[in-house]
C-alpha positions as CSV (number, residue, x, y, z in Angstrom):
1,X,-38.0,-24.4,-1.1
2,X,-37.5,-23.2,-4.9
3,X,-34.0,-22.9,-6.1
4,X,-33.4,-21.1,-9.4
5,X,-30.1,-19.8,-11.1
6,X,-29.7,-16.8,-13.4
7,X,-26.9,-16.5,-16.0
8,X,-24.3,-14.7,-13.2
9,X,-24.2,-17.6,-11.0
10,X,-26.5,-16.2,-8.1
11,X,-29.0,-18.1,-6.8
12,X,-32.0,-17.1,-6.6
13,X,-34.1,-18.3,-3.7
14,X,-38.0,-18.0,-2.8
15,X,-39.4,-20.1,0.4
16,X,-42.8,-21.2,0.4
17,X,-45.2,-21.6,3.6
18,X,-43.5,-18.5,5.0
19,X,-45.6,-17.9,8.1
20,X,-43.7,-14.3,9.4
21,X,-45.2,-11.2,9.2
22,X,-43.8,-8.3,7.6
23,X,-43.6,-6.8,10.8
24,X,-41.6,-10.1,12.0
25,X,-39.2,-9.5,8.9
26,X,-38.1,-6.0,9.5
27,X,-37.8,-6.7,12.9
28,X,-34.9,-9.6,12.8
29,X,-34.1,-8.1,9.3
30,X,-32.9,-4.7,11.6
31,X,-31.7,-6.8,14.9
32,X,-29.4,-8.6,11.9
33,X,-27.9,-5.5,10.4
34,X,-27.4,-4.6,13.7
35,X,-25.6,-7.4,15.1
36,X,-23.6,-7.4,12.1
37,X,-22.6,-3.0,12.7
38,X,-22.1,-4.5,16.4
39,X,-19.7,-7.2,16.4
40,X,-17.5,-5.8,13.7
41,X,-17.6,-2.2,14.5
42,X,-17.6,-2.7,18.3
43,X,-16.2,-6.3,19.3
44,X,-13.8,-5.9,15.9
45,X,-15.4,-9.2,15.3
46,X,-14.2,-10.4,11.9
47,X,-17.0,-10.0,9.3
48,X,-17.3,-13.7,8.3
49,X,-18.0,-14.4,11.8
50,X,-20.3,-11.7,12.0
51,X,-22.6,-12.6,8.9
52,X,-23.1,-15.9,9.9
53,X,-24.4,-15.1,13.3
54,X,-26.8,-12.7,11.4
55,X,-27.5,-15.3,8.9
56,X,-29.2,-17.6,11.5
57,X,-30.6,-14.7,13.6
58,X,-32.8,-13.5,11.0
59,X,-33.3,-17.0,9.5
60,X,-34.2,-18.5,12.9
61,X,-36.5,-15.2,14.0
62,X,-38.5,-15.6,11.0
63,X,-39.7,-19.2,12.0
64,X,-37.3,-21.1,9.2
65,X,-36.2,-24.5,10.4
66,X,-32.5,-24.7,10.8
67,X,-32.1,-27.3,8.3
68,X,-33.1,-24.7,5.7
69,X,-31.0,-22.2,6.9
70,X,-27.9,-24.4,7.2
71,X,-29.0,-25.7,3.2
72,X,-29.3,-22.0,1.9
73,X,-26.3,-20.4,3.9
74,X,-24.2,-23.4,2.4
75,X,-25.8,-22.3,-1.1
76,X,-25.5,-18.8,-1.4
77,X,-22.0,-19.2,-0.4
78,X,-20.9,-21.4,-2.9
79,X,-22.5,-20.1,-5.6
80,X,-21.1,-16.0,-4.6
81,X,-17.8,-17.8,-4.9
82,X,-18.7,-19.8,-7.9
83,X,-19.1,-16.3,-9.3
84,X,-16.3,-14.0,-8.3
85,X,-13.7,-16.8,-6.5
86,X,-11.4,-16.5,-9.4
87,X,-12.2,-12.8,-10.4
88,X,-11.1,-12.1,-6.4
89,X,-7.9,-14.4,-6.5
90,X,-6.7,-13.4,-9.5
91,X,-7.1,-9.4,-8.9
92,X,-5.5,-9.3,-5.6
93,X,-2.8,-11.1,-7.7
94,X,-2.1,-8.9,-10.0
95,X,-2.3,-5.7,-7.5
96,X,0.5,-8.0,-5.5
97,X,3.0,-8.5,-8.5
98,X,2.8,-4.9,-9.5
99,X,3.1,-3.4,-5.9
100,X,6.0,-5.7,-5.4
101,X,8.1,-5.4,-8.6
102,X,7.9,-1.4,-8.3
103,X,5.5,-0.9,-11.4
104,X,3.4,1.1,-9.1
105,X,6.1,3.8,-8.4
106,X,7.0,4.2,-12.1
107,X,3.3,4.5,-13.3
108,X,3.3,7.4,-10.2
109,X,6.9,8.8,-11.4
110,X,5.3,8.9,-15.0
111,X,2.8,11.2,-14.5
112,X,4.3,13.3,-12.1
113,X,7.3,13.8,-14.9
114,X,4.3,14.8,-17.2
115,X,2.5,16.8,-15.0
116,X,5.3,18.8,-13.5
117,X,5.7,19.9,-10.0
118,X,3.6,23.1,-10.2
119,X,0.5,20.3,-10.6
120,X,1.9,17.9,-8.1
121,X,-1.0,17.9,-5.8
122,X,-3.6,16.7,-9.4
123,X,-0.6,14.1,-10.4
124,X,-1.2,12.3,-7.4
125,X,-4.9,12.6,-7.5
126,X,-4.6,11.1,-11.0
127,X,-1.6,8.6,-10.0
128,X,-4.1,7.2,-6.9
129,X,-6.9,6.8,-9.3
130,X,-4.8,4.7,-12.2
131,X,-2.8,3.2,-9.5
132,X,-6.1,1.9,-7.7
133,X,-8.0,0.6,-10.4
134,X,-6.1,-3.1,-9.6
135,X,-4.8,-2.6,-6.2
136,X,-6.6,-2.3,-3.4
137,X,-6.9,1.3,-1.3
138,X,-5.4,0.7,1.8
139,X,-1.9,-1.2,0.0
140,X,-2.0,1.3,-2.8
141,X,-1.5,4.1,-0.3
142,X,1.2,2.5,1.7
143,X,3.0,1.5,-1.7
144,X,2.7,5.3,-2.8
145,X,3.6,6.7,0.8
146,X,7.5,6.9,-0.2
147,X,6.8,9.3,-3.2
148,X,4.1,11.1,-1.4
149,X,6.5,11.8,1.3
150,X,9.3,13.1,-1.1
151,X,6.4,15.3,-2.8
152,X,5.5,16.9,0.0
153,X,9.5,18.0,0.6
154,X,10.4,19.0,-2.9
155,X,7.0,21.3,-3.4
156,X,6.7,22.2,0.0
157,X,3.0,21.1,-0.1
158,X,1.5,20.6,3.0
159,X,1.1,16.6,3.6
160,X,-2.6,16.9,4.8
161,X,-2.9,17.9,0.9
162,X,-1.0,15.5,-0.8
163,X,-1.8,12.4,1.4
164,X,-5.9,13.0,1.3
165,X,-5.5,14.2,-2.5
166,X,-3.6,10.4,-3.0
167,X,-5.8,8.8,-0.9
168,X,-9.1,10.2,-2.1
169,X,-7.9,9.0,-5.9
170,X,-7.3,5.8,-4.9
171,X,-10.4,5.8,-2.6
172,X,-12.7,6.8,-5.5
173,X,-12.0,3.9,-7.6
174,X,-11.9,1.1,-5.0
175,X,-15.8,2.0,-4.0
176,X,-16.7,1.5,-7.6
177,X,-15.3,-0.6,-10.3
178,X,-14.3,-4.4,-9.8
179,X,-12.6,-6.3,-9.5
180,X,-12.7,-4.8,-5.9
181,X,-14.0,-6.9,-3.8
182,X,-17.5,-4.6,-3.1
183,X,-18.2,-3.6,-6.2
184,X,-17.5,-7.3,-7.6
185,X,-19.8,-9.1,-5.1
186,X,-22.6,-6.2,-6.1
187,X,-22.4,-6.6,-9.4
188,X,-22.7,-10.7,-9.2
189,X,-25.3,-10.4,-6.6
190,X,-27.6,-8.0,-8.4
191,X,-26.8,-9.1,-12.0
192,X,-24.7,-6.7,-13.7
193,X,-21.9,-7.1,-16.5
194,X,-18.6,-6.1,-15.0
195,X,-17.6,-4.5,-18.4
196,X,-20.4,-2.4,-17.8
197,X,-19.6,-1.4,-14.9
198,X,-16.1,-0.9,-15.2
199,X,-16.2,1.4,-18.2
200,X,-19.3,3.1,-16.1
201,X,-17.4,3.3,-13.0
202,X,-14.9,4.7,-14.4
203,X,-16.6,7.7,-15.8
204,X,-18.7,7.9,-12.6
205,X,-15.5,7.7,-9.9
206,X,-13.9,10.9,-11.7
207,X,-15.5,13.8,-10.5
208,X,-15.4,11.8,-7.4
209,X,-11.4,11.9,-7.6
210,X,-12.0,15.2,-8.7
211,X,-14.1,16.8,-5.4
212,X,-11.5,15.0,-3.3
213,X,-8.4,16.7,-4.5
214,X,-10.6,20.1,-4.7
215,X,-11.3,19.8,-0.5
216,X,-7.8,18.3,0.0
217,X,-6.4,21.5,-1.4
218,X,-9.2,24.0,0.0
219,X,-9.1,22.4,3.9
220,X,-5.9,21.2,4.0
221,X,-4.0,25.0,3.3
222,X,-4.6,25.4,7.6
223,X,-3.3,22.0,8.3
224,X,0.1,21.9,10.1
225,X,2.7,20.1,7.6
226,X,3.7,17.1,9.7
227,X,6.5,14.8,8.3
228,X,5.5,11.9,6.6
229,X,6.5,8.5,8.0
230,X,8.7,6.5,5.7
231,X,7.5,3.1,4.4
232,X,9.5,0.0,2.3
233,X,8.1,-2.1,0.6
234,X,9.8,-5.4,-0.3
235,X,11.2,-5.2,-4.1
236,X,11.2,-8.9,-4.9
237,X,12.3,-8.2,-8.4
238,X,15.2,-6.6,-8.7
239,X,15.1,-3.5,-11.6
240,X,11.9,-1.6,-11.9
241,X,10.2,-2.5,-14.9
242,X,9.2,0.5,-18.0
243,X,6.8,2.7,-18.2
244,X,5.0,0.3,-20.9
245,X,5.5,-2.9,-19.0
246,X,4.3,-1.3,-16.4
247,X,0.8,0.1,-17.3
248,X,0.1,-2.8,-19.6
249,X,-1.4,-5.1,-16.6
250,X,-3.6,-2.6,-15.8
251,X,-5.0,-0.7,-18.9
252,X,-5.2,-4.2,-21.4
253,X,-7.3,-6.2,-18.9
254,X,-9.6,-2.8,-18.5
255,X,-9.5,-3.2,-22.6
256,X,-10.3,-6.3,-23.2
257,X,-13.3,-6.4,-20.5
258,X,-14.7,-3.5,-22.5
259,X,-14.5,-4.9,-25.8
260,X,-16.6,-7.6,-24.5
261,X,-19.0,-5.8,-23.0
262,X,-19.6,-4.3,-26.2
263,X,-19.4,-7.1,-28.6
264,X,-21.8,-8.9,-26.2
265,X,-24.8,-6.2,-27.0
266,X,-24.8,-8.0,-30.7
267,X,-25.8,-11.0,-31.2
268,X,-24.5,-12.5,-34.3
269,X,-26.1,-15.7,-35.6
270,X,-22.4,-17.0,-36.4
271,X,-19.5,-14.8,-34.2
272,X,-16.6,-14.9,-36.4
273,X,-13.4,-16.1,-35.1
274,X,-11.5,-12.6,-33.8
275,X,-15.2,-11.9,-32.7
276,X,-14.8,-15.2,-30.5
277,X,-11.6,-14.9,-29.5
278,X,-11.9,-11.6,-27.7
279,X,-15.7,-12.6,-26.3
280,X,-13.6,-15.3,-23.9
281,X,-10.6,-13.2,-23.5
282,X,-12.7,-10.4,-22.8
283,X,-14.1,-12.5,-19.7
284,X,-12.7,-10.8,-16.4
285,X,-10.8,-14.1,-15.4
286,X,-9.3,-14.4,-18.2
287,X,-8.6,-10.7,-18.5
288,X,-7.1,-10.4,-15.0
289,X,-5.1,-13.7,-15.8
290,X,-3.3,-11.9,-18.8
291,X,-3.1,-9.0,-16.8
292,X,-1.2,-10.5,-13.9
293,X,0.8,-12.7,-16.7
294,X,1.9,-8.9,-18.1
295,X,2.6,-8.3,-14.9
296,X,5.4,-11.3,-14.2
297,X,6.4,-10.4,-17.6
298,X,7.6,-6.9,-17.0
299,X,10.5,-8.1,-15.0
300,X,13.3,-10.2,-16.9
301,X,14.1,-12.4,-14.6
302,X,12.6,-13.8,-11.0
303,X,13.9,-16.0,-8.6
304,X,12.1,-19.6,-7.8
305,X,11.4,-17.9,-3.9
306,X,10.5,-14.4,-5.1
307,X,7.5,-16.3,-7.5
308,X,6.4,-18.4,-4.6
309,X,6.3,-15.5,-2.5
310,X,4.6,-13.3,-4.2
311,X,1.8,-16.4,-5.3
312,X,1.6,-17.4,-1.2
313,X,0.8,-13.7,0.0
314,X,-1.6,-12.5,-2.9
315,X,-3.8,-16.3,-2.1
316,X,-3.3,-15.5,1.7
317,X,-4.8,-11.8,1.1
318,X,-7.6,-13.0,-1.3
319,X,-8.7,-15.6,1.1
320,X,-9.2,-13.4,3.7
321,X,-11.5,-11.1,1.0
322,X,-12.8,-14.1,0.1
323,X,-14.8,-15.7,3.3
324,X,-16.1,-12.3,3.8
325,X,-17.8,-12.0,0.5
326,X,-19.2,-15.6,0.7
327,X,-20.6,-14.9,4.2
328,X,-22.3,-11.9,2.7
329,X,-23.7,-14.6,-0.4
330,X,-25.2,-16.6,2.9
331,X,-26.9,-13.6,4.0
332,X,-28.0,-12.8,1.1
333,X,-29.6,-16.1,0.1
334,X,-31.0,-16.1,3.7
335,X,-32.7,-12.3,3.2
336,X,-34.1,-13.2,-0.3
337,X,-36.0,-16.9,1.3
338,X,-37.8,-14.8,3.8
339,X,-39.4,-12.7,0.4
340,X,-38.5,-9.4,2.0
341,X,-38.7,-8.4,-1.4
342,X,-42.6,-8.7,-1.6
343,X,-42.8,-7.8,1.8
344,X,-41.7,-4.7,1.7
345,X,-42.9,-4.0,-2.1
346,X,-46.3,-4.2,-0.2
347,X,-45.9,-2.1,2.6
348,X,-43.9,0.9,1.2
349,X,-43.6,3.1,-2.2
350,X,-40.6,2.6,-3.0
351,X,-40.6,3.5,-6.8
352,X,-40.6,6.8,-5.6
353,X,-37.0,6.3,-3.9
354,X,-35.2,4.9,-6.9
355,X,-31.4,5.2,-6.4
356,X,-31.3,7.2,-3.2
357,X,-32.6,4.0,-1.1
358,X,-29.1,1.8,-2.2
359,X,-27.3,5.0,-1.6
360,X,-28.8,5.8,1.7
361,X,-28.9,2.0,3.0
362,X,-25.1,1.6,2.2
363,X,-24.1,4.7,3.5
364,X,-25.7,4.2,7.1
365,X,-23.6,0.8,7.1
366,X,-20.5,2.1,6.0
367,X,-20.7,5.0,8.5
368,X,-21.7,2.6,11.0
369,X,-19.4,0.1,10.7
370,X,-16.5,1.5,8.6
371,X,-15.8,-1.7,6.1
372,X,-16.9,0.0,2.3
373,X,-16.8,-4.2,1.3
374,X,-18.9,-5.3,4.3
375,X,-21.3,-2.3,3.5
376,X,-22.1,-2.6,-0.2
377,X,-22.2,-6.3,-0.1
378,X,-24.7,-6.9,2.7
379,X,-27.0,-4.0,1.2
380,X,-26.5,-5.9,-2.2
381,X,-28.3,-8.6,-0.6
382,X,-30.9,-6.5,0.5
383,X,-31.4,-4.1,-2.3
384,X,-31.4,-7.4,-5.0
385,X,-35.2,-8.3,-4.3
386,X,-36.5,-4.9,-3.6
387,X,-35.0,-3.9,-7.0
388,X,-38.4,-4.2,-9.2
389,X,-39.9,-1.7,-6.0
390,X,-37.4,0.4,-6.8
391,X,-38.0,0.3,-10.7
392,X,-34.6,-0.6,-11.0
393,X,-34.8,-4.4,-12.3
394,X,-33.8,-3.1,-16.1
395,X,-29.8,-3.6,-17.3
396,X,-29.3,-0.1,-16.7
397,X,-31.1,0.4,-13.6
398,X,-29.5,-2.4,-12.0
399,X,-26.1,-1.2,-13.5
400,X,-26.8,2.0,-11.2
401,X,-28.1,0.7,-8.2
402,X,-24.6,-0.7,-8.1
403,X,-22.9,2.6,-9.0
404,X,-25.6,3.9,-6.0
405,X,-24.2,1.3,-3.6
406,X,-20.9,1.9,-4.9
407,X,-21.5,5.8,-3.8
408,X,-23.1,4.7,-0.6
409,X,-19.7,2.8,0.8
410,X,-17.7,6.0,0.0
411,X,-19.7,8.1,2.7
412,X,-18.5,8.8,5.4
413,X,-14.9,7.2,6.0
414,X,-13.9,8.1,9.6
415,X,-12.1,6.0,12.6
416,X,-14.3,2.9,12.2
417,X,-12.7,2.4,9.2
418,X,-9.2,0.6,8.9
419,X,-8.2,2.9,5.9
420,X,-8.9,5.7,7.8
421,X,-5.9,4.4,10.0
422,X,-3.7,3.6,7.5
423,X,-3.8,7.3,5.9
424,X,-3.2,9.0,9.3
425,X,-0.3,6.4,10.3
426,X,1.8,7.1,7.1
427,X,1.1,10.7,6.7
428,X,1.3,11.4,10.0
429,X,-2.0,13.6,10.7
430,X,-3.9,13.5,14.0
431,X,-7.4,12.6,14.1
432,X,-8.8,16.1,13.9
433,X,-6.7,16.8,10.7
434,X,-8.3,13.7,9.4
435,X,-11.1,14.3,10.3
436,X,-11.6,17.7,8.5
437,X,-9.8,17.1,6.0
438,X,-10.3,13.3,4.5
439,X,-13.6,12.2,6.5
440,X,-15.0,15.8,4.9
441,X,-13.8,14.6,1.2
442,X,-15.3,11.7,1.3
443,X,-19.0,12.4,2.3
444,X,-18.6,15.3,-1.0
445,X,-17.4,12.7,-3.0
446,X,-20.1,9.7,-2.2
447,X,-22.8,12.9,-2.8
448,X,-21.3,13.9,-6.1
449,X,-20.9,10.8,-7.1
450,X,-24.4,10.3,-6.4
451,X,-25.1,13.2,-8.4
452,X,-23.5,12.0,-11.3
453,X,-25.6,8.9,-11.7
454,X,-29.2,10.6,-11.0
455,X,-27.9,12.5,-14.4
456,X,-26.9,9.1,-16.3
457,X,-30.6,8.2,-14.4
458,X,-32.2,10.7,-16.6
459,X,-30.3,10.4,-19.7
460,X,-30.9,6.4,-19.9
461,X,-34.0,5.8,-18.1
């Protein structure tokens, strides 16, 4: 076995003396898949678990010797975490610190003060959406659940609408742009800059947000207004922190990502100094670190147990992130030494599908077995080989087979699906409310946003 690296990290892994068929591949490749939909979606198996089973099913069904699986699983793994261990750690950090010191609720309070009550229902829409760009969707919900609930009495505003029209903005964003955990792992498994694909994202999850608040507020006028449960969340730090301390963590690491991104496309025989300077502090680790370091910053003064408690739950929450994404590396590694790549760029056309086959393959996992992370990671594995099939193997065409993927995970969100759950616990809907109203919003917003790139597809490619 062949071993090579590219400049992200990801190995790259091509097994000689392969003796399975194509037929052999697809078989096991499908019975994987499948056992990994199974055990999570059915036996609520957790996904680490789950992709390591697959790992040696499909390894041992296409005739590899179990030392070499062990060897590659091992691989892949490290090197996925080698790649976005710190990004991971260091973003679930900084969603932590601000949920905790209250930084969320004034960013939400901001814009709604802006916005005014008559365009309520589009402030939280918009609050969701800046609000999830660090924190993750399911603990940026139940952080904003308090206002949501006050919302919903002060304008009278049915909660179906303003619970799906926060949890669609916030929903939008986590599908997309790193450093959640999908998106990340997509990006570092099929080679794209995360600049890139944050600024892109960005642009992309929009009219996502968008369609999401439009159906919240068209289905959601014959919903029942149910009360809204009350949720507290732990203030560890005493006074709220200002509107500027507040949005600093999360708009100056989206900064200086971008200005890398773009001073990267030059390439300057001797970088001056300031050029230098904001190429490493540009670099999403470093970016997250000063955005988490903005985020202590914003209160004046902490308490010894408040920092280590903070520190000991954001490591415990990454960690759990964590084995899931280097289970999906192993898999990935495994899928790419059986060549399904040149398999299947034998046996089918698939230039002719372009985006629509990341799309389509991520959204019959997510639908099957609810996880948007576990989805868009495990077709990352599969899409990465099959990406010159696809003609998508330039910068940009990798950059939207992501965004595809990313699009994919988004459709359809139902009771498989633990945010799903989450929404209809603190809002206080039943599951055919939820199901009309938020499952609906977010198949129209994986299709638009699928919509969206097929037009960047034509503009740039």
């Amino acid at each position: 076995m062949l071993v090579n690296s590219n400049r992200f990290g990801i190995l790259v892994y091509h097994t000689y003396n392969m003796t399975a068929s194509f037929a052999q591949v697809m078989i096991f490749l499908i019975m994987g898949i499948g056992i990994i939909i199974l055990l999570t979606a059915v036996f609520r198996m957790h996904a680490f678990f789950a992709l390591l089973i697959a790992c040696f099913v499909v390894g041992l069904g296409v005739q590899m010797p179990v030392a070499n699986i062990i060897n590659v699983t091992k691989q892949g793994f490290g090197n996925i975490m080698q790649s976005l261990g710190f990004i991971i750690v260091l973003g679930t950090t900084l969603g932590v610190v601000l949920e905790h010191t209250g930084s969320t609720k004034v960013m939400a309070s901001y814009i709604l003060k802006r916005t005014g009550e008559k365009h309520a229902l589009l402030a939280m829409s918009i609050t969701g959406f800046i609000v999830g760009l660090p924190i993750f969707c399911d603990s940026g919900y139940i952080v904003l659940s308090g206002l949501n609930k006050s919302l919903c009495k002060r304008t009278g505003i049915s909660a179906a609408i303003m619970s799906v029209s926060l949890a669609t903005g916030l929903y939008s964003v986590h599908c997309l742009i790193p450093p959640h955990p999908g998106a990340a792992a997509a990006a570092g498994v099929i080679g794209v800059d995360y600049g890139k694909l944050i600024l892109t994202g960005i642009t992309v999850a929009f009219p996502a947000m968008l369609v999401g608040y439009m159906w919240a507020r068209y289905a959601g006028k014959r919903i029942k207004n149910e009360p809204v449960h009350e949720t507290e969340v732990v203030d560890l730090s005493g006074p709220r922190p200002s509107v500027i301390s507040s949005f600093l963590p999360v708009i100056v690491p989206i900064i200086l990502i971008g200005i890398k991104s773009f001073l990267s496309i030059e390439d300057g025989q001797s970088p001056s100094v300031w050029r230098q300077l904001f190429l490493i502090m540009g670099d999403p680790v470093i970016a997250l670190a000063i955005g988490t370091l903005l985020a202590f910053l914003s209160v004046r003064s902490w308490k010894k147990h408040a920092i280590s408690r903070l520190l000991q739950e954001a490591a415990e929450k990454a960690g759990g992130i964590l084995v899931i994404i280097g289970a999906g590396g192993a898999f990935g590694a495994v899928l790419a030494a059986t060549k399904i790549g040149d398999h299947m760029s034998h046996a089918f056309n698939l230039h002719t599908l372009g985006i629509l086959f990341p799309f389509i393959l991520t959204a019959v996992l997510k639908t099957a077995q609810g996880s948007s992370t576990v989805a868009i990671i495990t077709a990352a594995s599969i899409v990465q080989p099959l990406l010159p099939s696809l003609e998508l193997h330039t910068e940009m065409g990798k950059l939207l087979a992501v965004l595809a993927m990313g699009a994919g995970s988004m459709t359809l969100s139902h009771a498989n699906d633990a945010y799903f759950w989450v929404i209809a616990k603190f809002s206080g809907l039943d599951m055919r409310s939820m199901l009309k109203v938020y499952s609906i919003a977010t198949l129209l917003m994986g299709i638009t946003t699928l919509l969206v790139i097929y037009v960047l597809r034509l503009i740039f490619l």
